[in-house]
VEXDREN-2710 file (C-alpha; in Angstrom, 1 decimal):
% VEXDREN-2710
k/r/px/py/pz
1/UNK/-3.3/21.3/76.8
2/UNK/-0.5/20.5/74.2
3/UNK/-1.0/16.9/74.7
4/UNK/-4.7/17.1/74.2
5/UNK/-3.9/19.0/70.9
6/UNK/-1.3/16.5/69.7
7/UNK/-4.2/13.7/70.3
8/UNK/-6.7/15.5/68.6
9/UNK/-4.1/15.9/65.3
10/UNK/-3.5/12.4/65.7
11/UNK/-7.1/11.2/65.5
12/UNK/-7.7/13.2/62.5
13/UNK/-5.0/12.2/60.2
14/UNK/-5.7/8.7/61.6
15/UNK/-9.7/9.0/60.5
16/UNK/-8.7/11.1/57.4
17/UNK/-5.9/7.9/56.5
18/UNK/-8.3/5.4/57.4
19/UNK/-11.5/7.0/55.2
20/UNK/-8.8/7.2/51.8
21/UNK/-7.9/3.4/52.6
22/UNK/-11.4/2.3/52.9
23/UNK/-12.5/4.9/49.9
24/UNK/-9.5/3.2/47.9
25/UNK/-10.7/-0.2/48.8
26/UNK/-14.1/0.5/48.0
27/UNK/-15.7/-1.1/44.9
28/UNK/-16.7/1.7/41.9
29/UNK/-20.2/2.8/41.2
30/UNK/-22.2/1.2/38.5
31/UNK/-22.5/2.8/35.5
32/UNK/-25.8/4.2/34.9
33/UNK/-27.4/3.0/32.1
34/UNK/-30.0/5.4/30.9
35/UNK/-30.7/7.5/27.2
36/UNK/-27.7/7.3/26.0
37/UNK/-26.6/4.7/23.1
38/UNK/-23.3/3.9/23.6
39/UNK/-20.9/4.2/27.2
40/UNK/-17.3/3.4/28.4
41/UNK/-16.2/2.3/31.6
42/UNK/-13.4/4.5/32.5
43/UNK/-13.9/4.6/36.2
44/UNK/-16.1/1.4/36.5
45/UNK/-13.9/-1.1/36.2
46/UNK/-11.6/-3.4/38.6
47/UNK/-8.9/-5.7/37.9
48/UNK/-7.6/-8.6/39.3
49/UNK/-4.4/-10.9/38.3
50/UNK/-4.4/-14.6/38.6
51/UNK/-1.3/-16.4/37.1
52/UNK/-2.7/-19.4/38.2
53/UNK/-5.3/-19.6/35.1
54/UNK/-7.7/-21.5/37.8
55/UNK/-9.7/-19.3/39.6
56/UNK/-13.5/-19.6/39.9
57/UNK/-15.5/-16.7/38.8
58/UNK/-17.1/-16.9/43.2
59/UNK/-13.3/-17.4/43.9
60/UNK/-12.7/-14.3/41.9
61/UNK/-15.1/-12.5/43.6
62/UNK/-14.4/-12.9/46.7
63/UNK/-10.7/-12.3/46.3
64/UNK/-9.6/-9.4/48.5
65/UNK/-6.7/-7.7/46.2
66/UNK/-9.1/-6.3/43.0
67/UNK/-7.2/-2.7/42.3
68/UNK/-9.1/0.2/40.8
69/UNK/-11.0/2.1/39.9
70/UNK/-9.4/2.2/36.3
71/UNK/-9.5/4.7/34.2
72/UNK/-9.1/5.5/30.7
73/UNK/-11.1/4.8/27.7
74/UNK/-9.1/2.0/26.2
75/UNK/-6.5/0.3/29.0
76/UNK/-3.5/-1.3/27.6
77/UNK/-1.7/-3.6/29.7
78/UNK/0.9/-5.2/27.0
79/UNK/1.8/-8.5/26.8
80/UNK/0.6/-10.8/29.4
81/UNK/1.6/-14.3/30.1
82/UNK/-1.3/-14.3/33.2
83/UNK/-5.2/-14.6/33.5
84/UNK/-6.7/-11.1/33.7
85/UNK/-10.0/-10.9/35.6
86/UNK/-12.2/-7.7/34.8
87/UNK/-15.2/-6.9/37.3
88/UNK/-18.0/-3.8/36.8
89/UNK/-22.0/-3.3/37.4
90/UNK/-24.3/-2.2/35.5
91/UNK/-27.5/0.1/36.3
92/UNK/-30.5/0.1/34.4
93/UNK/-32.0/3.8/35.1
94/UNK/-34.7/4.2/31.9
95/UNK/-37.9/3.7/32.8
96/UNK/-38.1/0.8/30.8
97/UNK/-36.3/-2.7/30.4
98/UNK/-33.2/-2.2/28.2
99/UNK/-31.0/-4.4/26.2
100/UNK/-27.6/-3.8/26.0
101/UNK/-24.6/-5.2/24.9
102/UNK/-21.1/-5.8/26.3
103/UNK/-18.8/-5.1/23.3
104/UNK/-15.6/-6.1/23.9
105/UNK/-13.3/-4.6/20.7
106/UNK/-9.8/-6.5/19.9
107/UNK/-10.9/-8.8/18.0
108/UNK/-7.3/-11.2/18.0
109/UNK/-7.8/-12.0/22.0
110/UNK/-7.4/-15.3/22.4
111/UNK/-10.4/-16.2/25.5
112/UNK/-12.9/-14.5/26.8
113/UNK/-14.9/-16.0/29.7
114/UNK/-18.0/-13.4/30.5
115/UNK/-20.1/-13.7/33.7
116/UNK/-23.1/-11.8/34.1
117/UNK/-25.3/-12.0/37.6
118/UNK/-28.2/-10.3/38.3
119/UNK/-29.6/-9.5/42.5
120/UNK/-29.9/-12.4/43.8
121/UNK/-29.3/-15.3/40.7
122/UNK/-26.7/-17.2/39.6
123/UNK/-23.3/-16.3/37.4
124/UNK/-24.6/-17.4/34.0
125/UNK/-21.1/-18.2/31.6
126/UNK/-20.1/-17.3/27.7
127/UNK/-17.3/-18.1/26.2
128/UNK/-16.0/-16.7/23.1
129/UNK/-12.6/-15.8/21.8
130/UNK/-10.4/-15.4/18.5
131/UNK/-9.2/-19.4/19.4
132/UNK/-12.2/-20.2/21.4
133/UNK/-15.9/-21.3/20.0
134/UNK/-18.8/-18.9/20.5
135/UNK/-21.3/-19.7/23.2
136/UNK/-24.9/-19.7/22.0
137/UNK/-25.6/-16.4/23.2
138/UNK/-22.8/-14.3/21.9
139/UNK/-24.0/-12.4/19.3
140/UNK/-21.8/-13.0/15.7
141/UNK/-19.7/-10.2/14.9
142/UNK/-16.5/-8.8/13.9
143/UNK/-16.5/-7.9/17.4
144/UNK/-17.5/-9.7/20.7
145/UNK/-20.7/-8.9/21.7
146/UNK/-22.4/-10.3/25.0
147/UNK/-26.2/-9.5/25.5
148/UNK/-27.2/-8.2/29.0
149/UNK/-31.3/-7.2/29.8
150/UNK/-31.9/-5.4/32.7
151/UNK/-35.2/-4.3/33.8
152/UNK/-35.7/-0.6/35.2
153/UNK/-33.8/-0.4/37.8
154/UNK/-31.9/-3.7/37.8
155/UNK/-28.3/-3.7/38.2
156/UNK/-25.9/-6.5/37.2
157/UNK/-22.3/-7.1/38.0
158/UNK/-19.8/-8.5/35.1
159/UNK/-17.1/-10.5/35.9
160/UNK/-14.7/-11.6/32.5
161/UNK/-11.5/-13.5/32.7
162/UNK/-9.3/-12.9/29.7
163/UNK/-5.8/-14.3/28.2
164/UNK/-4.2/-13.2/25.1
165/UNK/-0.8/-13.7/23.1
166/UNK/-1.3/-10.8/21.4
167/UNK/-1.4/-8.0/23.9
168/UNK/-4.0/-8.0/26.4
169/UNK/-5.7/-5.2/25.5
170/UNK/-9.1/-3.8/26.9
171/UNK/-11.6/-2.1/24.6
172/UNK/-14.6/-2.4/26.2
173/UNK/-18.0/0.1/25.6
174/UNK/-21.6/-0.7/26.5
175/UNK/-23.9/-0.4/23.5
176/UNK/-27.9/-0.4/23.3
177/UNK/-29.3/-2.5/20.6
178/UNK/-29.8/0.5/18.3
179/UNK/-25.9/1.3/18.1
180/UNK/-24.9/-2.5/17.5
181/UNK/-27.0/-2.0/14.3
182/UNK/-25.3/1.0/13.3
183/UNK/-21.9/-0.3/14.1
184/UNK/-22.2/-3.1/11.9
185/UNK/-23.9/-0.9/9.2
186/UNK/-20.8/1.1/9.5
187/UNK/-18.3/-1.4/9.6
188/UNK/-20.0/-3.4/7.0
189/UNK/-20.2/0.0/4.6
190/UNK/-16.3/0.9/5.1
191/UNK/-14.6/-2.7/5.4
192/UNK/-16.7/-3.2/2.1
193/UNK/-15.4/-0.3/0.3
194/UNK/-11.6/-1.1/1.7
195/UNK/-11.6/-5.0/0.3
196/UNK/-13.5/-4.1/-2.7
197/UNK/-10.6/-1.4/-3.2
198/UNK/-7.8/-4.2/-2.6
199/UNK/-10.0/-6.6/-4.7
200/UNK/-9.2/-4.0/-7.8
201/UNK/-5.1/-3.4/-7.0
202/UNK/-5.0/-7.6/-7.0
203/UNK/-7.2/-7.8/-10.4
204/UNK/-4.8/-5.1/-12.2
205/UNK/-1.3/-5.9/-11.4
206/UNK/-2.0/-9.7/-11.2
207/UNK/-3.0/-9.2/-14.8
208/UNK/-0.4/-6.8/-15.7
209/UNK/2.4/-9.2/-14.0
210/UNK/0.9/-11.7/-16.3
211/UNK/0.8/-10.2/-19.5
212/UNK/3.8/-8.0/-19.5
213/UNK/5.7/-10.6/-17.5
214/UNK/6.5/-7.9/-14.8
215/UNK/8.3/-9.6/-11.6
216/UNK/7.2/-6.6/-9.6
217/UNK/3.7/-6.0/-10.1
218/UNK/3.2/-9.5/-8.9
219/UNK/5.4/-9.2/-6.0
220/UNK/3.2/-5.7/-5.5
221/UNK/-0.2/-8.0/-5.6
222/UNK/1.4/-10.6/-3.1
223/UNK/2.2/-7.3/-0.6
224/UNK/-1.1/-6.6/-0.9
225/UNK/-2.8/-9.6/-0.7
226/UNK/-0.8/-10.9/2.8
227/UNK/-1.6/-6.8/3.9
228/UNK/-5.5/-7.1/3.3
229/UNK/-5.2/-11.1/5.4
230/UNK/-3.2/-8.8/8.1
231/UNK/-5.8/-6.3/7.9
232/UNK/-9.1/-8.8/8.0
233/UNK/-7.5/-11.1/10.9
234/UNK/-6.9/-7.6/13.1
235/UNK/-10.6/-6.8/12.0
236/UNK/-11.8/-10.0/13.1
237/UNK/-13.7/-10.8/10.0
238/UNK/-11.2/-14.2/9.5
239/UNK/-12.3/-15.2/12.6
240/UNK/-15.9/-14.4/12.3
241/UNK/-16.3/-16.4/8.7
242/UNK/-13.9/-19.5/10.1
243/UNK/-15.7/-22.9/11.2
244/UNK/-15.5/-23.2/15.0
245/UNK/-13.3/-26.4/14.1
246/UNK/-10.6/-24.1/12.9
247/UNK/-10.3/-22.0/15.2
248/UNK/-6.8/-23.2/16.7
249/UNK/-5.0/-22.4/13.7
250/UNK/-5.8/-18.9/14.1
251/UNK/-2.1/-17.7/15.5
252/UNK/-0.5/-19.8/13.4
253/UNK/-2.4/-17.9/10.3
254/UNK/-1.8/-14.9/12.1
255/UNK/2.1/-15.2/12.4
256/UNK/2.1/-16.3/8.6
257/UNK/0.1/-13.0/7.7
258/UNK/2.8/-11.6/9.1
259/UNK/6.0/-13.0/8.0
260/UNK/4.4/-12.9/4.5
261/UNK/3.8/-9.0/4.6
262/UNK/7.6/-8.3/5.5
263/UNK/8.7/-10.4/3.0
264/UNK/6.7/-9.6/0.0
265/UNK/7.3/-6.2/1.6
266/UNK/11.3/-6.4/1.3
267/UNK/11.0/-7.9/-2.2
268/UNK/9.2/-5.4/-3.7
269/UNK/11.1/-2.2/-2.3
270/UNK/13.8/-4.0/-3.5
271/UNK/12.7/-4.3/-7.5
272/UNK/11.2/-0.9/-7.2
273/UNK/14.5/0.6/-6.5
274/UNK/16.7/-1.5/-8.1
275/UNK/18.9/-1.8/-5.2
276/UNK/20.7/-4.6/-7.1
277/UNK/21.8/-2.0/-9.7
278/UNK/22.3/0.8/-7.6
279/UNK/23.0/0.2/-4.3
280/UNK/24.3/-3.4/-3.7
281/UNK/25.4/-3.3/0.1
282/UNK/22.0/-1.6/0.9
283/UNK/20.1/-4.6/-1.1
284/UNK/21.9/-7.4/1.0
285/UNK/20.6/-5.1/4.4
286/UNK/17.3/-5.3/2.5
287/UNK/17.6/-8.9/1.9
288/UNK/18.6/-9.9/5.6
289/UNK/15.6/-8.0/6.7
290/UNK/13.6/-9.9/3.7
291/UNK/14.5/-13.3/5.1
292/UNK/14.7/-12.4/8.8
293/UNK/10.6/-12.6/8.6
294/UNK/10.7/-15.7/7.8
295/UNK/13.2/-16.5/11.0
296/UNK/10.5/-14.6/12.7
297/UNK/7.9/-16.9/11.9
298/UNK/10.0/-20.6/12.4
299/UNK/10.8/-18.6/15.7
300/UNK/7.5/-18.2/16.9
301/UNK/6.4/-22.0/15.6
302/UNK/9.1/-23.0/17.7
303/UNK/9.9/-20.8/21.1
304/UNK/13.2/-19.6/21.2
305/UNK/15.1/-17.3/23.3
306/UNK/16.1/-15.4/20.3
307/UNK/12.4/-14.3/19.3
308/UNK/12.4/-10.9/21.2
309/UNK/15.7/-9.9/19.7
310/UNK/14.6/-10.8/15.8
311/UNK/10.7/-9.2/16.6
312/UNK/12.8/-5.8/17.2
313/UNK/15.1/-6.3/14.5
314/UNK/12.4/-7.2/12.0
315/UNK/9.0/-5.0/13.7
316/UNK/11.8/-1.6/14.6
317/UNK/14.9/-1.4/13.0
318/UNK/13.7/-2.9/10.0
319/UNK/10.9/-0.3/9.3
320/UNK/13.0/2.6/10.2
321/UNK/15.9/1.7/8.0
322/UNK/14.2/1.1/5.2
323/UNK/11.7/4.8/5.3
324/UNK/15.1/6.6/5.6
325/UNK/16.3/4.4/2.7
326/UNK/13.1/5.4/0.8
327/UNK/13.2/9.2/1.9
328/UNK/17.1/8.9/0.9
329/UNK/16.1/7.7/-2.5
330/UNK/13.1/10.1/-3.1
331/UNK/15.5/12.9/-1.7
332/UNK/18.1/12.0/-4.7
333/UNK/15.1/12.5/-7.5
334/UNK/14.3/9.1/-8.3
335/UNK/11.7/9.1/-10.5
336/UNK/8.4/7.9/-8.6
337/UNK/9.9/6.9/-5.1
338/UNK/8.0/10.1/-3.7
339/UNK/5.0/7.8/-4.1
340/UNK/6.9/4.7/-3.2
341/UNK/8.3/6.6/0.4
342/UNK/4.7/7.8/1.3
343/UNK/3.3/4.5/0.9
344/UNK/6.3/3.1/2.5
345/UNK/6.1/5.6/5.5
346/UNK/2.4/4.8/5.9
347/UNK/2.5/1.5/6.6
348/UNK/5.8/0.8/8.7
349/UNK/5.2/3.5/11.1
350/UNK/1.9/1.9/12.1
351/UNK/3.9/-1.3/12.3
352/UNK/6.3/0.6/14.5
353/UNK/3.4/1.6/16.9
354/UNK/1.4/-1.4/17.1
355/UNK/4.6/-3.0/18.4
356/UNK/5.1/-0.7/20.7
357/UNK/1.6/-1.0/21.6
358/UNK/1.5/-4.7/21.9
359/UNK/4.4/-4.3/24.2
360/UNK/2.1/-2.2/26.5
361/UNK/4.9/0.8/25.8
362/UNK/2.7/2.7/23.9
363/UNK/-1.0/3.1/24.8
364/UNK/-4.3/2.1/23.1
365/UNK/-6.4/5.4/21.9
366/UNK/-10.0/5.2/20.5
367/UNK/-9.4/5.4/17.2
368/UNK/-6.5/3.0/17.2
369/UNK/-8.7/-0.2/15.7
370/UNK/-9.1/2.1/12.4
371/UNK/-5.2/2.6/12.0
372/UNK/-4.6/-0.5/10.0
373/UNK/-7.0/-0.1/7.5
374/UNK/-6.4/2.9/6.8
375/UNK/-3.0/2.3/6.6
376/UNK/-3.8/-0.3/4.3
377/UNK/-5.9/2.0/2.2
378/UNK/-3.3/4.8/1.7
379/UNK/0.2/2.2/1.3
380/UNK/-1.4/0.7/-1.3
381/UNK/-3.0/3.6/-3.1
382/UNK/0.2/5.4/-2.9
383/UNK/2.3/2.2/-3.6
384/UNK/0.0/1.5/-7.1
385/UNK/0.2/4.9/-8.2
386/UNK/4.5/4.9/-7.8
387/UNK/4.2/1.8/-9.9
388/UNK/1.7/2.6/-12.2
389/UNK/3.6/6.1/-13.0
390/UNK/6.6/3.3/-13.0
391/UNK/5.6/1.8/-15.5
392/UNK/4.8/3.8/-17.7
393/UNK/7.5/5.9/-17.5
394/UNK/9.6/2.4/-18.8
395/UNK/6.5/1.7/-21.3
396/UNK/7.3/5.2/-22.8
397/UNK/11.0/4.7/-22.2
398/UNK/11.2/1.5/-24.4
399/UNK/9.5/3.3/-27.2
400/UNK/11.9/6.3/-26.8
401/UNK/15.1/7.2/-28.2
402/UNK/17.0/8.6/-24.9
403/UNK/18.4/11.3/-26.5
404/UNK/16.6/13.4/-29.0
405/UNK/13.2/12.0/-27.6
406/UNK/11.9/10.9/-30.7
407/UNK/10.3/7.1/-31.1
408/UNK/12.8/4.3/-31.8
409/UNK/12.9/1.7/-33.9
410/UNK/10.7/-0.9/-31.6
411/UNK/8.4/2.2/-31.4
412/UNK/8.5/2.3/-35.3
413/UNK/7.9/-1.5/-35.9
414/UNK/4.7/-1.0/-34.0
415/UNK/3.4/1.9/-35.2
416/UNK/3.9/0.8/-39.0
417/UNK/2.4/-2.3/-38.6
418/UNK/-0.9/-0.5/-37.1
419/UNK/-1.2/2.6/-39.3
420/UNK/-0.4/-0.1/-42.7
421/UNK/-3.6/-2.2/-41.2
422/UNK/-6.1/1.0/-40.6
423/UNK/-5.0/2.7/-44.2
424/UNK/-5.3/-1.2/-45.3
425/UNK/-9.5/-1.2/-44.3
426/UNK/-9.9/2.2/-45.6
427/UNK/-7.9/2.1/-49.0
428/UNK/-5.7/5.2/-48.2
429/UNK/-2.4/5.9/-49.0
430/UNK/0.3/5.6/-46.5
431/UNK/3.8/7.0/-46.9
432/UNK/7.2/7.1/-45.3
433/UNK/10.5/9.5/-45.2
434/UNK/13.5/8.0/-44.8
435/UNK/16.6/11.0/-44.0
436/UNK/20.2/11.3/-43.4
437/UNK/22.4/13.8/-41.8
438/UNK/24.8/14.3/-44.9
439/UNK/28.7/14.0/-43.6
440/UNK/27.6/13.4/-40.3
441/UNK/30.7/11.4/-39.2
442/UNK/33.1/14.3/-40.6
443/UNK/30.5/17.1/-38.7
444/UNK/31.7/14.4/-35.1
445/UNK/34.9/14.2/-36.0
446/UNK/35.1/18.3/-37.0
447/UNK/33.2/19.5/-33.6
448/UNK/33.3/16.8/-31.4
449/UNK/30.3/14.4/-30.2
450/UNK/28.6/16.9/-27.9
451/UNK/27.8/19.1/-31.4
452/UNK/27.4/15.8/-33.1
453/UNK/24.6/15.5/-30.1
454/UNK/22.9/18.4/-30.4
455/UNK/22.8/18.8/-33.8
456/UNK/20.7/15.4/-33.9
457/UNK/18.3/17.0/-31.2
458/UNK/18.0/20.0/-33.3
459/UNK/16.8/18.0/-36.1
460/UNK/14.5/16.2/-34.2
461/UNK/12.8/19.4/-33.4
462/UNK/12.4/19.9/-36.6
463/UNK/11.2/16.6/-37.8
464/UNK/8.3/16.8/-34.9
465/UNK/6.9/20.1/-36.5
466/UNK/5.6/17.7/-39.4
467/UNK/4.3/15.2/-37.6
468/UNK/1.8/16.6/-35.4
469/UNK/-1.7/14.8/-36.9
470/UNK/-3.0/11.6/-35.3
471/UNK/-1.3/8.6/-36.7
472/UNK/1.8/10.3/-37.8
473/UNK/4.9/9.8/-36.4
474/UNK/8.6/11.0/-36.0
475/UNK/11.6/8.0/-35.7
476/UNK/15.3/7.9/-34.8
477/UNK/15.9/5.3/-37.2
478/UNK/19.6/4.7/-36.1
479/UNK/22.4/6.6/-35.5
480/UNK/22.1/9.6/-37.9
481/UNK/19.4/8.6/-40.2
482/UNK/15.5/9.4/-39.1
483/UNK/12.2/8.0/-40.8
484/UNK/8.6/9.4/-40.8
485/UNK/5.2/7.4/-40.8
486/UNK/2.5/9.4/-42.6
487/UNK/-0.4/7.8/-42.8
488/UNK/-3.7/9.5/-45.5
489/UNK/-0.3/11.6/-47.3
490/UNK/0.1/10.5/-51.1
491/UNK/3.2/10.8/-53.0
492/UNK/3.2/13.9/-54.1
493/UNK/1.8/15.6/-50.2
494/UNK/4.5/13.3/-48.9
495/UNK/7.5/15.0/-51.6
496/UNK/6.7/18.3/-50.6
497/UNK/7.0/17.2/-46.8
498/UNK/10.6/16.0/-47.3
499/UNK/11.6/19.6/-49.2
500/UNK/9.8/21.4/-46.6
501/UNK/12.0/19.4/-44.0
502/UNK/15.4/19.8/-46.3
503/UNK/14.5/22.8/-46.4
504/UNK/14.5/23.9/-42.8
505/UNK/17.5/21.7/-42.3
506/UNK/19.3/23.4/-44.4
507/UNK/18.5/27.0/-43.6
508/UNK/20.4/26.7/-39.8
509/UNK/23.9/27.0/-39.7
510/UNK/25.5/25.3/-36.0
511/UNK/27.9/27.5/-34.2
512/UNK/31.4/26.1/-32.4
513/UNK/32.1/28.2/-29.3
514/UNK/30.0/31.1/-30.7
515/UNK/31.8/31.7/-33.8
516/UNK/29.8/31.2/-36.9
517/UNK/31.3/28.5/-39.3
518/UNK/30.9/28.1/-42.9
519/UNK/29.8/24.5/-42.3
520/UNK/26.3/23.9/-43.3
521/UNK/24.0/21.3/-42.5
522/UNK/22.1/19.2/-45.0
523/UNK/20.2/16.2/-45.7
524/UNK/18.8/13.5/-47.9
525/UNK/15.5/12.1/-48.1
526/UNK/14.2/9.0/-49.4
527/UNK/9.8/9.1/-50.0
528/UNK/8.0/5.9/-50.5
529/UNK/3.8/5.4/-50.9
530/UNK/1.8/2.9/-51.3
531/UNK/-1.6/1.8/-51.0
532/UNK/-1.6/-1.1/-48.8
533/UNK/-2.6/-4.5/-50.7
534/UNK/-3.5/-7.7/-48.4
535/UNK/-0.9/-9.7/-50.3
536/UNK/1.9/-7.0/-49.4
537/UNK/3.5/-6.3/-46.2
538/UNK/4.7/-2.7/-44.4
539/UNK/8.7/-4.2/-44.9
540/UNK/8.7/-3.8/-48.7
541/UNK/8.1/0.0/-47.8
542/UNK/10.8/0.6/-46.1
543/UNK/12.8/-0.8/-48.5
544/UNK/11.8/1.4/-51.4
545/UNK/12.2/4.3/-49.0
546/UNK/15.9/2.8/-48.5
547/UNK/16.4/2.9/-52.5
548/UNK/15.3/6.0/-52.5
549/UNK/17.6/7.3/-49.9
550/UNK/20.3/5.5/-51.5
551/UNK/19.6/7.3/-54.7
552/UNK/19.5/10.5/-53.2
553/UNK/23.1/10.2/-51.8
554/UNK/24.8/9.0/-54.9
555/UNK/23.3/12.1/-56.8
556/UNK/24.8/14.4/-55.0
557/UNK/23.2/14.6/-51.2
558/UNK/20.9/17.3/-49.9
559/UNK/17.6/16.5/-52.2
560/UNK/14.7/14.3/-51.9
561/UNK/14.0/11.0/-54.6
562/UNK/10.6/9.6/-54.2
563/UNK/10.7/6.1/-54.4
564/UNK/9.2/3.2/-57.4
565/UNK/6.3/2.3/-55.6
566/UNK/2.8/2.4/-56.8
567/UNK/2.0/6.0/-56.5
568/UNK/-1.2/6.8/-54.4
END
């Protein structure tokens, strides 16, 4: 009785072994093809390794070790130095013939071999590839699409062979003829939009580089331009545009693409930060990583044992370095590198990831093909507007006297030469006040630089209350003297200006440690006006407002001499 029972357990985990085995070993289902307008094949698909490179598709098929079903929506199997056979079926359930298409979605594979066979015909062959030359029936696209009809009710079973330097990666969906159009509307609409986008970024700081001769906004436009290759190689649109005849040279662009974006990259973190100035042992790291890309690419050109080590250096290390350098740097208040370290941030990390992912370490998700443009998008949006805001902020700066904010004298030059030419085409009168801080040298010497300082900053205040209509203009001249533009102001208007600003000079007394002295504050002012005459120049101005300055010292200080110009 115990016996019969032990045979009877026996038997069933023998049946229940031998049904999983044979379930296991089964093929999967065909997908059903039916209403829908777009399918994946998690749960459809088979694979089979052959690191021979020289199987048949019918020696494929018959080949007793295919492993599945897989799933997953995207499977990611890293880098692969075999042949990678794919097998699924197909089942047309509409109640009508269908076209559909086999869309296979990394674009930067290097072969594709795509057998379709129908009940009872023949394997018919495509080729295509990002290194390989379309077949006639592969439909052109960004993307690899193979056409497949099926009548109601047909099924068809797929068998593709794959290889790829690049990660053998395997986004694969089923679309009917209705969702290739929108998919290329789509792609079409955004990719559009994305290189028109880059086309502006190149336009402006190529331009601005050139006029301003600014290093860095064409080190900027080089970043972007070896981004936006990166970016339309991944997309496959290089590859889509390139004569079949070119084809081979695709890796070899690809590497370059590459190399390129980390060193324009490095250069232009470098200028934006100044690591020369302000950090020099942190601008030689940056360097090494700068010229390491280009190790990286002779590396590749040329196999070498040392290529894994340098491609996590360079595509690891490299990126997160140089975010916590930027973080660092924003963290310390540099003006701008909040921009710059967003942008930064933005780009690396999906550099980090897609290594990780070509590696097979990390996998593939859905969405994963948009990553780089929009990466792309957002670096260089962010990355223009840190530099844009840089550069200003310098544009402003070399106008600007650091420390009472007034214009300075470059900032003068300019101004002078531009209000002189309007008042020139309208006949109006244009006049300047030229002031000094009376005993300003004794005022240091008596309270120490700091007052000497502030004193100047006070004035300044002062001197920016009367200059507050369009045109006009407030000047640190040089050390304590000051100068005003006022342009449509005639002698007389421009007289009672300078009293008015004596005036208010003179009525603040400046305080040492919060005792009141008996020291008080004046200063002379020098008014010249004329109506500008073709013949004259803006310089002969300045000097009469000199004179007058001159003349207002030697008769005694604190009071205004208007100047022997032609009075307007």
């Amino acid at each position: 009785m115990w016996i019969t029972a032990r045979r009877f357990i026996f038997l069933q985990l023998f049946f229940l072994v031998l049904s999983f085995n044979t379930a296991h070993a089964a093929s999967p289902p065909p997908l059903i093809l039916k209403d829908k307008s777009s399918y994946d094949l998690s749960g459809h698909l088979e694979k089979l390794i052959d690191p021979t490179h020289k199987l048949s598709v019918e020696q494929a098929a018959g080949h007793s070790d295919w492993s599945g079903p897989l799933h997953g929506r995207v499977l990611n199997f890293g880098l692969m130095k075999d042949s990678l056979w794919l097998r699924f079926s197909l089942e047309n359930r509409d109640d009508r013939p269908r076209k559909f298409f086999v869309s296979f979605e990394y674009p930067v594979i290097n072969a594709i071999t795509f057998y379709s066979k129908k009940h009872g015909g023949d394997f018919q062959e495509d080729r295509t590839g990002s290194i390989v030359p379309a077949s006639e029936r592969v439909v052109p696209d960004r993307h690899f699409l193979f056409p497949l009809s099926l009548e109601s009710g047909e099924t068809a079973a797929v068998y593709m062979r794959l290889r790829s330097s690049s990660g053998m990666t395997i986004p694969i969906r089923i679309l009917s003829e209705q969702a290739v159009t929108q998919k290329a509307i789509r792609d079409y609409t955004i990719y559009g939009a994305l290189f028109g986008f880059l086309a502006l970024i190149l336009v402006y700081f190529i331009t601005a580089g050139s006029l301003i001769r600014q290093g860095i906004s064409l080190w900027l436009a080089l970043y972007s331009t070896f981004f936006g290759l990166h970016t339309a190689m991944r997309a496959g649109f290089i590859r889509l545009y390139m004569p079949d005849e070119f084809l081979a040279f695709i890796p070899l662009l690809q590497v370059l693409f590459i190399g390129g974006l980390f060193f324009t990259g490095a250069k232009f973190f470098r200028l934006f930060l100044s690591l020369k100035e302000h950090a020099k042992v942190l601008d030689k790291i940056m360097a090494g990583f700068q010229y390491l890309s280009l190790l990286f690419v002779a590396l590749v050109l040329l196999p070498n044992p040392l290529l894994t080590f340098v491609s996590l250096v360079l595509f690891v290390i490299n990126p997160f370095f140089s975010i916590c350098l930027a973080f660092y740097f924003w963290h310390k208040g540099i003006a701008n590198s909040g921009y710059f370290a967003m942008g930064w941030f933005t780009a690396h990390a999906v550099s980090v990831y897609d290594f990780f992912r070509i590696n097979g370490i990390i996998s593939y998700p859905f969405y994963n093909e948009w990553l780089i443009p929009l990466s792309l998008f957002f670096t260089l949006a962010f990355l223009s507007i840190a530099l844009i805001k840089q550069n200003a902020a310098y544009h402003v700066m070399a106008g600007t006297d650091p420390l009472t904010g007034l214009a300075n004298r470059r900032r003068f030059d300019e101004i002078l030469h531009t209000e002189w030419n309007r008042c020139l085409r309208y006949g109006r009168p244009l006049s300047l006040i030229l002031a000094d801080v009376d005993r300003f040298k004794k005022y240091n010497d008596t309270f120490g630089h700091r007052a000497g300082d502030a004193l100047l900053c006070r004035i300044a205040e002062i001197l920016k209350n009367y200059t507050r209509r369009p045109g006009e203009l407030a000047v640190r001249y040089g050390g304590e003297e000051f100068i005003l533009i006022l342009p449509n102001i005639d002698s007389e208007h421009a007289f009672h200006v300078a009293e008015a600003i004596r005036e208010s000079v003179a009525a603040f007394s400046q305080e040492e440690n919060g005792q009141q002295t008996n020291w008080h504050v004046t200063i002379s002012m020098g008014v010249s006006t004329a109506i500008p005459q073709k013949e004259e120049n803006p310089e002969k101005l300045v000097l009469e407002a000199d004179k007058a300055l001159y003349e207002a010292k030697h008769a005694g200080r604190n009071r205004t001499i208007v100047g022997s110009t032609p009075k307007a």
